[in-house]
C-alpha positions as CSV (number, residue, x, y, z in Angstrom):
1,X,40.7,49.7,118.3
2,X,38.0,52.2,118.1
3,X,38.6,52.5,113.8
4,X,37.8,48.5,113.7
5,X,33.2,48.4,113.1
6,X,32.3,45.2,113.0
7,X,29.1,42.9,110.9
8,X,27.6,39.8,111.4
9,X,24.5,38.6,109.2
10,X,21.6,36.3,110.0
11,X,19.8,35.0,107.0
12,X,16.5,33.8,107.8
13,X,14.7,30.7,105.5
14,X,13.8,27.1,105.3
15,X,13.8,27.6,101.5
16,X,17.7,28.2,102.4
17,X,18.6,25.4,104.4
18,X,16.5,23.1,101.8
19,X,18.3,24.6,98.8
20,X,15.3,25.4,97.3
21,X,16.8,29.2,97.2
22,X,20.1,30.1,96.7
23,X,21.4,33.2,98.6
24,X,22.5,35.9,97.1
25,X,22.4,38.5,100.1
26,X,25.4,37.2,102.2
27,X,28.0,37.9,99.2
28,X,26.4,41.4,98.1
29,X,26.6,42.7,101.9
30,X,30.1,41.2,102.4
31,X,31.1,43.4,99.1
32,X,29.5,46.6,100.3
33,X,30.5,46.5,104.3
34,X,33.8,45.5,102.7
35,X,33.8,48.7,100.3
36,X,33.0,51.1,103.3
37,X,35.4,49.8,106.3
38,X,32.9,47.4,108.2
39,X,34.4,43.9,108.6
40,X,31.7,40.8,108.5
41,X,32.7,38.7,111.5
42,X,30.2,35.8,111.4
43,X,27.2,34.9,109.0
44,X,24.4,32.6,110.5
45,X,21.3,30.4,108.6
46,X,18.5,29.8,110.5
47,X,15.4,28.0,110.3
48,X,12.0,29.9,110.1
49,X,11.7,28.7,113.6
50,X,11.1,31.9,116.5
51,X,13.8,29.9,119.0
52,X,16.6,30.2,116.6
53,X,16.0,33.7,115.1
54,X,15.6,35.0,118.4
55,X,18.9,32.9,119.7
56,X,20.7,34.2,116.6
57,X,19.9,37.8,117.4
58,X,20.7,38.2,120.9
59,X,23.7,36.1,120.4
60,X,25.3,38.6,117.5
61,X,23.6,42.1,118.7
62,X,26.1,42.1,122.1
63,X,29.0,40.9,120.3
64,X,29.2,43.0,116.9
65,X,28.5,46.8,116.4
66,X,26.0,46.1,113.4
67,X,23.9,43.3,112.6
68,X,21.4,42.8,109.4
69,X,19.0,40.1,108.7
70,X,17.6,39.1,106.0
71,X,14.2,37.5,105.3
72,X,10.9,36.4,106.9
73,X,9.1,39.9,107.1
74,X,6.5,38.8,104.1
75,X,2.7,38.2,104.4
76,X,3.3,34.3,105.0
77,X,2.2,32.7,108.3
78,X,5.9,32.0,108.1
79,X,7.1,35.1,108.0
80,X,8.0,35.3,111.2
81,X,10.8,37.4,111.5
82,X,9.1,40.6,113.0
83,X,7.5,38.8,115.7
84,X,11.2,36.9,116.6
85,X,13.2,40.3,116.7
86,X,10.4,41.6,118.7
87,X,10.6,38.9,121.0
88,X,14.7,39.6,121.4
89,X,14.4,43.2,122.5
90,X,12.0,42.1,125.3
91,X,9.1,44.4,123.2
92,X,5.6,43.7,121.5
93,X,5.3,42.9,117.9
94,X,2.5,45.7,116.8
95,X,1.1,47.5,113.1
96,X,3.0,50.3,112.6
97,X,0.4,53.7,111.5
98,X,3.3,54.7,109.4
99,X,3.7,51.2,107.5
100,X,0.0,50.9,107.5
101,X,-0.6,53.8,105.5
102,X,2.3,53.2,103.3
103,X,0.8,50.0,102.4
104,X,-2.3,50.6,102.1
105,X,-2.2,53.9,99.9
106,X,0.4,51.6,97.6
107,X,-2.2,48.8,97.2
108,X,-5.1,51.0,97.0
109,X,-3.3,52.8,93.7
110,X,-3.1,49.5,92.1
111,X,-6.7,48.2,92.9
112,X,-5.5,45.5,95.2
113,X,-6.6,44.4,97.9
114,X,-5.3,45.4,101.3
115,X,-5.9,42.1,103.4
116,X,-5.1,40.4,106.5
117,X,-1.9,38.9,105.1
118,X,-0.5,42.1,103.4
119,X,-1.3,44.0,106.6
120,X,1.4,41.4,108.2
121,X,4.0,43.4,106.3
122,X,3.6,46.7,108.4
123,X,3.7,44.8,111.8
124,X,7.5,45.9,113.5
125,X,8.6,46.0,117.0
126,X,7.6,49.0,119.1
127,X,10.2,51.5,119.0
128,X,11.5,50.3,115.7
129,X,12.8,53.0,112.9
130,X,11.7,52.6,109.0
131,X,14.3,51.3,106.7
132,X,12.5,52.2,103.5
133,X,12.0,50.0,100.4
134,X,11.7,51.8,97.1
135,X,10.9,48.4,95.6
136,X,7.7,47.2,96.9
137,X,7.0,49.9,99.9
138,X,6.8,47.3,102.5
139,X,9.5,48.5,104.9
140,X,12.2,46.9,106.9
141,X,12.9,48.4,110.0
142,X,16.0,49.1,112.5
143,X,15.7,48.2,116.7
144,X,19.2,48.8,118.4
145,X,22.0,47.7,116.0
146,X,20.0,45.2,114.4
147,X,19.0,46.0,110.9
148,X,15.9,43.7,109.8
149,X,15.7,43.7,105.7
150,X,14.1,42.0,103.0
151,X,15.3,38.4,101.7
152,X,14.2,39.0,98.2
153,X,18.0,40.4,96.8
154,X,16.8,43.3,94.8
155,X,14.6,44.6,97.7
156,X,17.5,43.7,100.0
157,X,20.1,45.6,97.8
158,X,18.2,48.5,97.5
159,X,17.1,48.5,101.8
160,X,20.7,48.3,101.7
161,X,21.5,51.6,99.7
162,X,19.4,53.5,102.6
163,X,21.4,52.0,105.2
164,X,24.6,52.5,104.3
165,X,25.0,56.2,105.2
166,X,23.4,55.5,108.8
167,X,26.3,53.5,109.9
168,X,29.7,54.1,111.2
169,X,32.1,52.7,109.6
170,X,35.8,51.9,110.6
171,X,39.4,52.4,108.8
172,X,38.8,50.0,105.4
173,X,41.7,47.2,104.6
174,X,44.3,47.2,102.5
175,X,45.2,44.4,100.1
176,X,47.8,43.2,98.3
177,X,48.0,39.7,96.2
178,X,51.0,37.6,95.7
179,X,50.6,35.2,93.1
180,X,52.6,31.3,94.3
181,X,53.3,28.6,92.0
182,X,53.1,25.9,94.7
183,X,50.5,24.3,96.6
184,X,49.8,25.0,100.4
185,X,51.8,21.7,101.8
186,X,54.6,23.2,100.8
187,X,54.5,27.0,102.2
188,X,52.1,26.2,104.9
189,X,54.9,26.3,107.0
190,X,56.9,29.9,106.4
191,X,53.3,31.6,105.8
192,X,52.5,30.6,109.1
193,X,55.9,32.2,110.1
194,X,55.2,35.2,108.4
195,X,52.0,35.9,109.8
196,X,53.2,35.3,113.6
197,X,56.0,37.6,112.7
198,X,53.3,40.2,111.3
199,X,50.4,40.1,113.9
200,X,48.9,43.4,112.3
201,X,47.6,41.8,109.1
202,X,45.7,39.4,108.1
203,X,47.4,36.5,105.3
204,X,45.2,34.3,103.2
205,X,46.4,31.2,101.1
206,X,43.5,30.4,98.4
207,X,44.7,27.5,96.2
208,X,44.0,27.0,92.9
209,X,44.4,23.8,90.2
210,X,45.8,25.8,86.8
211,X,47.7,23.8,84.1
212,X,47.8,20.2,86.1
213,X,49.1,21.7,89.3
214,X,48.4,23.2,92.1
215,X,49.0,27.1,92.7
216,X,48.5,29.5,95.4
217,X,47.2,33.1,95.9
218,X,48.0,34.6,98.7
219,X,46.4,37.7,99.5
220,X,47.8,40.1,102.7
221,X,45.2,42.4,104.1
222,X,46.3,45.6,106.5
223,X,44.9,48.6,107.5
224,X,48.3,50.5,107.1
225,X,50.2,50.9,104.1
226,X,53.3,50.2,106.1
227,X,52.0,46.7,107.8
228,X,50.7,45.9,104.3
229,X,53.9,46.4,102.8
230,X,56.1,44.6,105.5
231,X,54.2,41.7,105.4
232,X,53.8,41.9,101.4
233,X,57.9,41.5,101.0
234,X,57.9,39.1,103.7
235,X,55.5,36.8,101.3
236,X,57.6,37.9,98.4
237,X,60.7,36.7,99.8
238,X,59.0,33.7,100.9
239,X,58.1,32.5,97.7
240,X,60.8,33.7,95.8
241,X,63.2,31.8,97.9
242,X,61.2,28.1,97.1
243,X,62.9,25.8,94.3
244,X,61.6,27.0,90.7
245,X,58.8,24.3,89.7
């Protein structure tokens, strides 16, 4: 269906995988691809090792429209990142004259140094496009349909903000919660029902312990009012048809 755009993420990071950092990226770009009709398919963690990121990358960039990474484009040795998407698209990692200016005018303003290590931040793949950072300058970039970003979360967010109107975006869901006050064993079996029986939508069962019990909220997603509302009275029924608790 050409009104179906499709996500995945890679976040980039021992500090991750340790727990030393908690993410905070994955949620904020589920909420905004969400918000404009671009469904996240698959998130991925990786190590700061170049095998996996570049693994990661050509394994998402044929199999989703979009896909954004975040992390790993510091002035660390590593920050590796750069180097690793470069290394995907079969192109050489190089400075950029536009990020090397940008950089250096920024630190030169402030009196700092512009070294070796800070220099690392304007290296990008040839043929790469600025994604600009209104935070610290440093810019992410864009190579194909894979958007390489910042892994600090306000830097990310707002790299995000500039993004957002470069893509195309797809037909947004629908939703509609229906509120259950038994557990999943016992309407495991007509959800699944319903959702055979409604193969346009998409039927979630979240439970939920509330007053010594167990509840359920199901949530019906659609991206036709119609198809929501079928399958929404299907669930309705369903529910209302179980013994009172």
């Amino acid at each position: 269906m050409s009104d179906i755009v499709t996500a995945a993420m890679i976040v980039i990071g021992d500090e991750i995988l340790s727990g030393r950092t908690k993410d905070r990226n994955i949620g904020h770009l589920a909420d905004i691809m969400t918000a404009i009709g671009v469904d996240v398919k698959e998130v991925r963690v990786v190590p700061d090792e170049e095998d996996e990121i570049v693994a990661a990358i050509n394994a998402l960039r044929v199999r989703y429209d979009y896909v954004f990474t975040t992390g790993g484009i510091g002035p660390t040795h590593d920050d590796i990142t750069a180097d690793s998407v470069a290394k995907a698209f079969g192109v050489p990692c190089e400075y950029d004259a536009k990020a090397v200016t940008l950089l250096g005018e920024s630190y030169a303003k402030r009196g700092i140094e512009f070294n070796e290590a800070r220099k690392r931040m304007a290296r990008m793949p040839v043929g790469a496009e600025h994604i600009d950072n209104p935070v610290s300058i440093a810019p992410g970039f864009r190579i194909g349909n894979v958007h390489v970003m910042a892994g600090v979360p306000s830097i990310f967010q707002a790299m995000l903000d500039n993004v957002v109107p470069t893509l195309r975006t797809g037909t947004k869901l629908l939703s509609a919660t229906v509120p259950c006050p038994h557990g999943e064993g016992i309407i495991g079996g007509p959800l699944a029902e319903i959702q055979t029986a409604h193969p346009d939508t998409i039927i979630g069962s979240y439970p939920k312990y509330l007053d010594g019990g167990f509840h359920t909220e199901l949530v019906i997603r659609a991206r036709t009012k119609e198809a929501l509302d079928a399958a929404r009275q299907a669930v309705e029924a369903m529910v209302a048809s179980l013994p009172a608790k």
